[in-house]
C-alpha positions in Angstrom: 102.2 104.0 105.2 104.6 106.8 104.6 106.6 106.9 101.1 109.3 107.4 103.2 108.2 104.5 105.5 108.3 102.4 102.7 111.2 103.1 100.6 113.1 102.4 104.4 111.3 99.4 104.7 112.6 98.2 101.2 115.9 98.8 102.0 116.0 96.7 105.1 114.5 94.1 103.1 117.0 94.4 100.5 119.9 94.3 102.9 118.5 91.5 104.8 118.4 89.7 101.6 121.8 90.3 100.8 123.0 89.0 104.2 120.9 85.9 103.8 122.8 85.2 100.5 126.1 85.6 102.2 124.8 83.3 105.0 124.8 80.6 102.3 127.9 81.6 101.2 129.5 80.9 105.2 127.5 77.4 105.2 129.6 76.2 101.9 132.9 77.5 103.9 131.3 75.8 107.2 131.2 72.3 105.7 134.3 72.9 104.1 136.1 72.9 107.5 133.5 70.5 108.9 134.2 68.0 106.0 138.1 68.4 106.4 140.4 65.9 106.6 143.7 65.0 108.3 145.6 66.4 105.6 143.4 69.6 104.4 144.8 72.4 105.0 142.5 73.5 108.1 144.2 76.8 108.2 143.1 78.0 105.1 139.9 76.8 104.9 139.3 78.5 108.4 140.8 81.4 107.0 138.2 81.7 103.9 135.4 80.8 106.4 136.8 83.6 108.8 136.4 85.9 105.1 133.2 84.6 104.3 131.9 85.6 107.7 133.6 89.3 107.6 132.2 89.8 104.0 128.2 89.1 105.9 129.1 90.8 108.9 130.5 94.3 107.0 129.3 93.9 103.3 132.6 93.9 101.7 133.9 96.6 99.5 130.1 97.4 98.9 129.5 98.3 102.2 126.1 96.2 102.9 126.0 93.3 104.4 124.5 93.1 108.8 126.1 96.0 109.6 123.9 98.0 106.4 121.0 95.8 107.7 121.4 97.3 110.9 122.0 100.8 109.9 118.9 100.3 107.8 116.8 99.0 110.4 117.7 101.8 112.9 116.5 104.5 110.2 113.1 102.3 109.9 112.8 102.4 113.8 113.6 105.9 113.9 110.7 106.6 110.9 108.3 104.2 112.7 108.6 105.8 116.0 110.4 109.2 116.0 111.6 110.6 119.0 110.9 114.3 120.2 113.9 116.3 121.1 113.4 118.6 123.6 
């Protein structure tokens, strides 16, 4: 395997790993809301779940989170099986 190969596989695992922590973090929100009573305030818990989510889906102010992971993964596919331009 490429050095190049590799360092690109690294970084997909290291994104991945950093959306599987945030996944955690969207379970504590989840129960949160499931675990809600009549007079929580459902609103705001859905609101920090709705954060928790955006913060996995986008990365936050980092910038990592899926949407690095799947930046990252198309520069590993593109490395693993490059495409000739004609």
């Amino acid at each position: 395997m490429s050095e190049e190969l590799q360092k690109a596989e690294e970084k997909v695992n290291k994104e991945f790993k950093k959306v599987a922590e945030s996944i955690a973090d969207i379970h504590v929100a989840f129960h949160a809301v499931k675990d809600a009573g009549p007079m929580d305030d459902l609103y705001g818990l859905l609101d920090d779940l709705e954060d928790r989510v955006k913060k996995a889906r986008t990365g936050g102010l980092t910038g990592s989170g899926a949407k690095g992971h799947r930046k990252a993964m198309a520069e590993y596919r593109d490395l693993l099986n490059p495409t000739t331009e004609t």
